[in-house]
C-alpha positions in Angstrom: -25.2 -5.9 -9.0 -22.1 -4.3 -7.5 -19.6 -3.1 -10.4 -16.4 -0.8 -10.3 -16.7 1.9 -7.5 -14.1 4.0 -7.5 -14.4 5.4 -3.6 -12.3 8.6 -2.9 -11.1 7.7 0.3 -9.3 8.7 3.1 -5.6 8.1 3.3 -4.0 7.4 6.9 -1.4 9.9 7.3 2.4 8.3 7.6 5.4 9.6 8.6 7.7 8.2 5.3 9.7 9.6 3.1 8.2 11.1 0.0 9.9 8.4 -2.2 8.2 5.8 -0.9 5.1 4.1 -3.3 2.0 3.6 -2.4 -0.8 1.5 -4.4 -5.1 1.4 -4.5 -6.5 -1.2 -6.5 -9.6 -2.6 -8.2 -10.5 -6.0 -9.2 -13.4 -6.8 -11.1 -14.8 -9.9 -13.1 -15.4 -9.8 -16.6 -17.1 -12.0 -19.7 -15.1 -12.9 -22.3 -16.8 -11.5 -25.1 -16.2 -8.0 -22.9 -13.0 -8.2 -22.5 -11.7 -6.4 -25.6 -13.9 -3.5 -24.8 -12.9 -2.6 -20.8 -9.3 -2.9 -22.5 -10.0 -0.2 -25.0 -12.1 2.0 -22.6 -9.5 1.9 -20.4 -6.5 2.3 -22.9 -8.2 5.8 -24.5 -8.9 7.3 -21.3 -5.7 7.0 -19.2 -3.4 7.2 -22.0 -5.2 10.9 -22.6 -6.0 11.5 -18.2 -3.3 9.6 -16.3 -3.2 11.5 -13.3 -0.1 13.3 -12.3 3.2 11.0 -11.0 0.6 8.1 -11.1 1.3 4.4 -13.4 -1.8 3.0 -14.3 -1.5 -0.5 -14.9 -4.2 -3.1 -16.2 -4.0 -7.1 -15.3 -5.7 -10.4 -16.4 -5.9 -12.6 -13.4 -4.9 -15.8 -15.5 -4.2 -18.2 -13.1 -5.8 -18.1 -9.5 -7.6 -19.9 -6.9 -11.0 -21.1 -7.1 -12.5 -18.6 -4.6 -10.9 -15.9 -6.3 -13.5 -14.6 -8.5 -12.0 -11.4 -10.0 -10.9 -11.8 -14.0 -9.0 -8.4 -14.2 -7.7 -5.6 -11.7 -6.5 -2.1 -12.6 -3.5 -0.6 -10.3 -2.5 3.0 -9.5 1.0 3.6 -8.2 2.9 6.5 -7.0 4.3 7.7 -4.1 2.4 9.2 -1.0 1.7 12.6 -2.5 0.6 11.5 -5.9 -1.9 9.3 -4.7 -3.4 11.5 -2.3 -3.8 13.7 -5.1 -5.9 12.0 -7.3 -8.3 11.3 -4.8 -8.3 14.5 -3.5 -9.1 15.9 -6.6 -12.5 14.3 -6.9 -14.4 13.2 -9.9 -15.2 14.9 -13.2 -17.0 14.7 -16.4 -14.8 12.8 -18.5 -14.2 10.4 -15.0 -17.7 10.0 -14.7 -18.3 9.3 -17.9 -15.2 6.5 -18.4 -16.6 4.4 -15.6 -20.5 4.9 -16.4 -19.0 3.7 -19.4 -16.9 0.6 -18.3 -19.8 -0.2 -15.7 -21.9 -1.5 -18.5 -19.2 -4.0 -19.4 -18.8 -5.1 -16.1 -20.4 -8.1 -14.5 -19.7 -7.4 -10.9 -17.1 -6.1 -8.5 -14.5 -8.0 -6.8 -13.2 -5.8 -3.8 -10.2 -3.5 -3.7 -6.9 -2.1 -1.7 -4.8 -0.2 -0.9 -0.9 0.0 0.9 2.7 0.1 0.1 5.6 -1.7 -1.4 8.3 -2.1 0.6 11.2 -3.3 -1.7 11.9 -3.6 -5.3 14.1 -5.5 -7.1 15.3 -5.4 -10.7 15.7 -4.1 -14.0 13.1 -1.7 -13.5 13.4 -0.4 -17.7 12.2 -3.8 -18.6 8.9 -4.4 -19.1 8.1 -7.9 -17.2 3.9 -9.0 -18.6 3.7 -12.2 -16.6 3.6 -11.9 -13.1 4.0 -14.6 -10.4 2.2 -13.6 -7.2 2.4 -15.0 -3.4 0.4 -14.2 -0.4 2.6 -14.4 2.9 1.5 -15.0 6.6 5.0 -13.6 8.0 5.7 -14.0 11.6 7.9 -10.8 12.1 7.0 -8.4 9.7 10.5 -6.2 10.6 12.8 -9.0 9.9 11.1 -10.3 7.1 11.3 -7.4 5.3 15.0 -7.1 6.0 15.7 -9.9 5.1 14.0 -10.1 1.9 15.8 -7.3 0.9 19.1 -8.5 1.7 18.5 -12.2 0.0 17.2 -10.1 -3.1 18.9 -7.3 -3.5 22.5 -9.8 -3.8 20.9 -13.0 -5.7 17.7 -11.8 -7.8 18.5 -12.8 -11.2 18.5 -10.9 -14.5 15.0 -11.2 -16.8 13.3 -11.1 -13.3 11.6 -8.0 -10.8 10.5 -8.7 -7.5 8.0 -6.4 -5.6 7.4 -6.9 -2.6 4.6 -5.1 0.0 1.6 -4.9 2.4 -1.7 -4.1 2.4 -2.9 -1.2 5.1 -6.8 -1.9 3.6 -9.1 -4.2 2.0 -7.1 -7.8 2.6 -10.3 -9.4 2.1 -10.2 -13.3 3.1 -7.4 -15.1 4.3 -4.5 -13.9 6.7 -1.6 -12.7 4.6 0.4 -9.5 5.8 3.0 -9.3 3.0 2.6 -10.4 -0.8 5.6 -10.9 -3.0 5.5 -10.1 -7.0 7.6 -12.4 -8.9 8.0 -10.4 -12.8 9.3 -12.5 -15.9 9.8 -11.5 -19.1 8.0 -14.7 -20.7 5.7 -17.9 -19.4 9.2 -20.2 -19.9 10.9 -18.1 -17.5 7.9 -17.9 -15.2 7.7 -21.8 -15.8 10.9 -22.0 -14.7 11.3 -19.8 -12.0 14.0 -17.9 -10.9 16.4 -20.5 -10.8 16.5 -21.6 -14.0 17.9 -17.8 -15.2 21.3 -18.4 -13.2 23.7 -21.3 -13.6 27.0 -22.1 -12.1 28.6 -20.1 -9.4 26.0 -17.8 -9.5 23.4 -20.9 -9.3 24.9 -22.2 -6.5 25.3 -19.1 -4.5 22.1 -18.3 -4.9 20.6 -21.5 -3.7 23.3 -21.2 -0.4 21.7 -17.7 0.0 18.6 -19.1 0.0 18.5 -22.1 2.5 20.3 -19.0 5.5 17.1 -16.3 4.0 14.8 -19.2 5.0 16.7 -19.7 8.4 16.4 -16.2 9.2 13.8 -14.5 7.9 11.4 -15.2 11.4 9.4 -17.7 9.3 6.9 -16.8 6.2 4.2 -18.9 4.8 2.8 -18.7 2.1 -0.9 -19.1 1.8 -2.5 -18.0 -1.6 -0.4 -17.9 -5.2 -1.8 -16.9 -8.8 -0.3 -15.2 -11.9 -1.5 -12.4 -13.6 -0.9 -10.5 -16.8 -0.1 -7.1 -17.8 -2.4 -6.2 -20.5 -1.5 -2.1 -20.6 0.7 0.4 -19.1 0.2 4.2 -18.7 
């Protein structure tokens, strides 16, 4: 049975500024009656061995598609540099030992990946748990992006973050080339969406802004959704 493998892997070399982030992630599936215990082995050892300029983030996979199997799925961010350097720094004992440990309460693997976000938008101080997540087939990647950035950047509403990114390996099924993060503060705002955080002029602008992003961002569709929830944060 294939559990959580943490691969040190190569990283393709890019030339971006330093600032940019960078992600590798793990999903994973696990029993109910387990999940209290990967939360705590988790919790003790990165809140004592987060690796340097790195956030650590751990995620419940609440609502997803059928053919997504994966329960949970733990992230490392950081830019370019940082990453690198946890996985050029290899394993050690107290590594080792962590994930012989969380192996044991882990029913199988669930694939992994890695690549970059591209834009970011939001109160960034806020902590945002539940997490609205699209998968995009985008027809030009260059003006998408561009344009996302200039619908969001102008019209995002406060109480929400949107991430937005690629993946450079590990897609896995499916033909998506973007995905889009969609943060909320609570599941009324996440039921609601991001329209039901504005009202009036601001409402209405936003919805204008909206029907010219869709005229001009080369065409996007979206082909997988979910939401998942933050659990911990290191």
């Amino acid at each position: 049975m294939k559990k959580l493998v943490f691969v040190f892997a190569f990283f393709l070399c890019l030339a971006i500024s330093a600032q940019d982030n960078y992600y590798t992630m793990y999903s994973f599936v696990v029993e109910p009656q387990n999940e209290a215990t990967v939360y705590k082995l988790v919790e003790d050892y990165y809140s004592k061995n987060k690796p340097e300029g790195i956030y650590v983030r751990l995620f419940e996979n609440h609502f997803k598609a059928e053919d997504m199997k994966a329960t949970h799925s733990i992230v490392f961010l950081g830019t370019q540099e940082a990453v690198g350097n946890m996985y050029a720094g290899g394993g050690n004992v107290n590594f080792d030992l962590f994930i012989t440990k969380l192996n044991q309460y882990i029913k199988d693997g669930a694939g992994s990946a890695m690549g970059k976000h591209i834009a970011l938008n939001g109160d960034t101080s806020t902590r945002y748990p539940f997490q609205v997540y699209l998968l995009l087939d985008v027809a030009d990647p260059d003006k998408y992006d561009a344009e996302h950035q200039k619908f969001h950047s102008k019209h995002n509403p406060p109480g929400m973050l949107v991430n937005m990114g690629n993946v450079i390996a590990g897609q896995g099924t499916g033909h998506y080339n973007r995905w889009a993060i969609l943060g909320y503060k609570d599941m009324k705002s996440a039921l609601g969406g991001p329209n039901q955080l504005l009202s009036g002029p601001a409402l209405a602008a936003r919805q204008k802004a909206w029907d010219a992003y869709r005229a001009s961002n080369g065409g996007v569709e979206v082909v997988g959704s979910g939401m998942r929830v933050l659990l911990g944060a290191w």
